[in-house]
N, C-alpha and C positions, 0 to 999 in steps of 0.2 A: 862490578868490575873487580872487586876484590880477590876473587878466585884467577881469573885471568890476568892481570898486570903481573900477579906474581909470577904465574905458568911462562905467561911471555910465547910460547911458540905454538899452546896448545890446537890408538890407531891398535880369522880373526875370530870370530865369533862361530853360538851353536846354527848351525842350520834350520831354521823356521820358514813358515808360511811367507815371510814379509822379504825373504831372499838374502840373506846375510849368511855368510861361510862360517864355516866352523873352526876354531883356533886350530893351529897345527899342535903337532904333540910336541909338550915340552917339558924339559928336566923336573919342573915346578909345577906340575901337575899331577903326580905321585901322588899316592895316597900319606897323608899324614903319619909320621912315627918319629917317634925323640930321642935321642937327638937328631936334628938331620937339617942340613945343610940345602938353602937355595940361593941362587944367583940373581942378582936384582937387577934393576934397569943398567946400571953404571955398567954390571961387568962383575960388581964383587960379589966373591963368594963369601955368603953371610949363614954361620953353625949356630942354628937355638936349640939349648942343650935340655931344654925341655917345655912343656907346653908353657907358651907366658899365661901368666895370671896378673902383670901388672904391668898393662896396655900403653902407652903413649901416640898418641894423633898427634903432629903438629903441622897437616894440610885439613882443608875443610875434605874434600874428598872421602879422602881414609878417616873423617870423624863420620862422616851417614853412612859411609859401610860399616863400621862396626857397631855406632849405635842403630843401625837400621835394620840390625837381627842378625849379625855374623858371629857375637859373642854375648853373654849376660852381661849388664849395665858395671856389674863388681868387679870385673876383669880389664874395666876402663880405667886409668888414673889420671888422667890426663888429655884434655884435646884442645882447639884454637876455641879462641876469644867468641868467634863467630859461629858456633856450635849452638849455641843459646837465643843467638838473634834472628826472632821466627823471618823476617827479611832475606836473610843471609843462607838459612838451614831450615835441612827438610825434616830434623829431627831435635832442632829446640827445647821442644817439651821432654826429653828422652835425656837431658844433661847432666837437671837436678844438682846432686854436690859435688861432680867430678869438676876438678880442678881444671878452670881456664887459664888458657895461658895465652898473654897480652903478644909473644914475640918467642921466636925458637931459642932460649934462651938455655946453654947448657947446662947451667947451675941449675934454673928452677927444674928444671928435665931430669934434673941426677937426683935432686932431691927429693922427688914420688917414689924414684927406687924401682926404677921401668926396670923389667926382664925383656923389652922388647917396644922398639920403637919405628914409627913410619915418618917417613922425611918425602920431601920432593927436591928436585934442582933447582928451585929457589930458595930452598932454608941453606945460610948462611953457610959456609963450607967449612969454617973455622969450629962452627958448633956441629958439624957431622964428624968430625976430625976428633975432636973432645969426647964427644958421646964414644966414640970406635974405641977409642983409648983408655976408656974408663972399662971395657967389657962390654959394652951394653951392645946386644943388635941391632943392628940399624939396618932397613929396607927402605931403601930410596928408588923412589919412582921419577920418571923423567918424559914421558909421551905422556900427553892430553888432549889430544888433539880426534878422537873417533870413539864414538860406543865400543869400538874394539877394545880401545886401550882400556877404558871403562872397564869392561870385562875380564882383563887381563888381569887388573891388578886387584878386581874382585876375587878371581883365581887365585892368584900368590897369597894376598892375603889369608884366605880359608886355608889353605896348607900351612900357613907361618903361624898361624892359631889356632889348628886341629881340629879344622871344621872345616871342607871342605865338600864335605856334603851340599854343607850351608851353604859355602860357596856357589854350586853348580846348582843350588833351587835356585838363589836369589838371579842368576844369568837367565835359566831358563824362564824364571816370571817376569822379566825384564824383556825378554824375545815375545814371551805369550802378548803381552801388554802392547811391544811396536807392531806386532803383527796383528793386532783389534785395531788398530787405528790404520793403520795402510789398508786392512779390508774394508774400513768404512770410506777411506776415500778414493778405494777405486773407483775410478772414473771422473772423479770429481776434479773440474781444472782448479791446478798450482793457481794461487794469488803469489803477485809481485810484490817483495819486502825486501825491507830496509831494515836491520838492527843497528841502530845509533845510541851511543851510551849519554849519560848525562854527561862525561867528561870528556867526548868527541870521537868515542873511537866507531871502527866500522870493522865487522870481521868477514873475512872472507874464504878462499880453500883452506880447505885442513885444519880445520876449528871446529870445536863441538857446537858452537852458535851455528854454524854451517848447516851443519847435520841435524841439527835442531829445526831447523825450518823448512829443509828439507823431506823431514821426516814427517814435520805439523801440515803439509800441503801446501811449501810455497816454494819459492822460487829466489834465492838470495843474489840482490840484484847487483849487491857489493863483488860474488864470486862472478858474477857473470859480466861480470866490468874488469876480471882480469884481477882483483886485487885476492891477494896471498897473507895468510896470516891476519894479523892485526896490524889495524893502519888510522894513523887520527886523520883524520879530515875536516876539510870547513862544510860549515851550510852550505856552499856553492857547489861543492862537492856533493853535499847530498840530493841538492834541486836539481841537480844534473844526471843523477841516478835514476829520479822518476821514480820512484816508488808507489805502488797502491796501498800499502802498508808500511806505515814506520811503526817499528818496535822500540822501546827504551825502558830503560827502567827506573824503578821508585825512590834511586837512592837520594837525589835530590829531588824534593815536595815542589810543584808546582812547576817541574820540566815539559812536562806532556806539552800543559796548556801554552806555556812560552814557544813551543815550536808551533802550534799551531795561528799562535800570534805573529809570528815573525814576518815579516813581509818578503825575506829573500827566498821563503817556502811558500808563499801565498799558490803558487802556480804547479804545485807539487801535487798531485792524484789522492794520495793520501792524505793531506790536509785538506783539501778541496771537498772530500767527500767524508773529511771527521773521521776518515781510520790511521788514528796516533791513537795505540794502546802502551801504556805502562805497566810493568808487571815487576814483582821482587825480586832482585838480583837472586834467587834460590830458582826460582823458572830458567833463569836465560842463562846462568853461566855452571852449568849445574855438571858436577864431574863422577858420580856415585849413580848407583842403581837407579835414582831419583829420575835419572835422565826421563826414564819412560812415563814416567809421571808427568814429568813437565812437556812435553812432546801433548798428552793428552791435552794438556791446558792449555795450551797455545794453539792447539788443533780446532780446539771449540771455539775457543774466540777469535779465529780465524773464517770457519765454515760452523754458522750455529745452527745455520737448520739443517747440516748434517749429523752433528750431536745434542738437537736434540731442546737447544736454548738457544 
């Protein structure tokens, strides 16, 4: 839940076999050259006077884009706390000695000596304000809500770090990736699910959990009950959803099995027949390239003898 309580509200793409549009053209899609000037989610226009070489992440997101092959690990100085914690991130292993950092904290931020920094609409506004003021760029993202966005900000990124090549591989193997898994479940009927967190919430339109289950071959049965965004609910709420699948994740040890103990879910499709899967908050709430990754994982243990186990 980490990645999304922060998001709070968490949108296009290249044209593939799997049916997804291709972004429109936009300012931020230029080819890289320094100095030069792009417009971020907010509206501001943000001048990096030359290629950064001393990185700041402070969303999990923008830490697996750039450790996940958009720049060399040396051109990192900085990214969240969560970077490291294989639970949380798909690129953990890939941290090593770059400095984490506990909270958007302006001070510790100024003090790596960033040439360039990535924020979202949740890092505190008082420390985007500070960082601007000090010179430093600042790229704040605000949409999370669709593999679009996903890709968009894949895009920016690579222009704002003079890879943009990079950029438009890591889209296009993310497209190649959704488009192997929708040909394997042509045909294949959607399963009915439920994604329920350990700490109650349920996501519904316009959420990349959405789109995530969607895409794995199901049927989100929170969107199809009319709920929008994220929404906590009780177990009443969710025994009434019916589910064939509840999804949740690992962050609290031995949640699965308490739901499947519960008695006000005793009568629920998905407990009745033992499909309560648990998986790492780095699968279900995942906002970077990763997406297609996890889409694969949830797909299998969704339909195994269509991939295979």
């Amino acid at each position: 839940m980490g990645r999304f309580m922060g998001v709070a509200a968490i949108l296009l793409l290249l044209l593939t076999a799997c049916g997804r549009a291709q972004p429109a053209v936009h300012p931020n899609r230029s080819a890289s050259a320094f100095p030069l000037t792009i417009i971020d989610d907010t509206g501001r226009s943000v001048t990096i006077p030359h290629q950064p070489q001393r990185i700041v992440s402070v969303t999990e997101g923008t830490d697996e884009i750039l450790l996940g092959g958009l720049v060399p690990r040396s051109r990192v100085v900085g990214v969240t706390k969560y970077a490291a914690d294989p639970a949380e991130s798909w690129v953990a292993g890939d941290v090593g000695s770059i400095t984490q950092l506990s909270t958007a904290n302006a001070e510790q931020i100024l003090a790596l000596k960033p040439d360039l920094v990535f924020v979202a609409s949740y890092t505190t506004p008082g420390v985007v304000t500070q960082l601007e003021g000090s010179g430093v760029p600042v790229i704040e993202f605000t949409s999370f809500s669709s593999v679009a966005d996903i890709q968009s900000h894949i895009l920016t990124m690579g222009r704002a770090v003079g890879n943009l090549a990079g950029a438009h591989a890591m889209v296009a193997k993310m497209n190649q990736q959704l488009a192997a898994v929708a040909a394997k479940l042509k045909g294949v009927p959607p399963v009915h699910l439920l994604y329920y967190t350990s700490d109650g919430y349920v996501f519904g339109k316009g959420t990349t959990p959405d789109q995530l289950v969607t895409d794995a071959g199901g049927v989100n049965v929170a969107d199809a009950a009319g709920i929008t965004s994220w929404k906590q609910v009780t177990l009443g709420t969710v025994a009434s959803l019916q589910p064939d699948w509840l999804l949740t994740d690992t962050s609290q040890p031995g949640f699965a099995t308490k739901l499947m103990k519960n008695p006000v879910l005793a009568a629920v499709p998905a407990v009745a027949a033992h499909h309560v899967l648990a998986l790492p908050d780095r699968d279900l709430s995942v906002v970077s390239q990763y997406f297609a990754q996890a889409v694969q994982v949830v797909a299998a243990d969704l339909h195994p003898g269509v991939f295979g186990h």
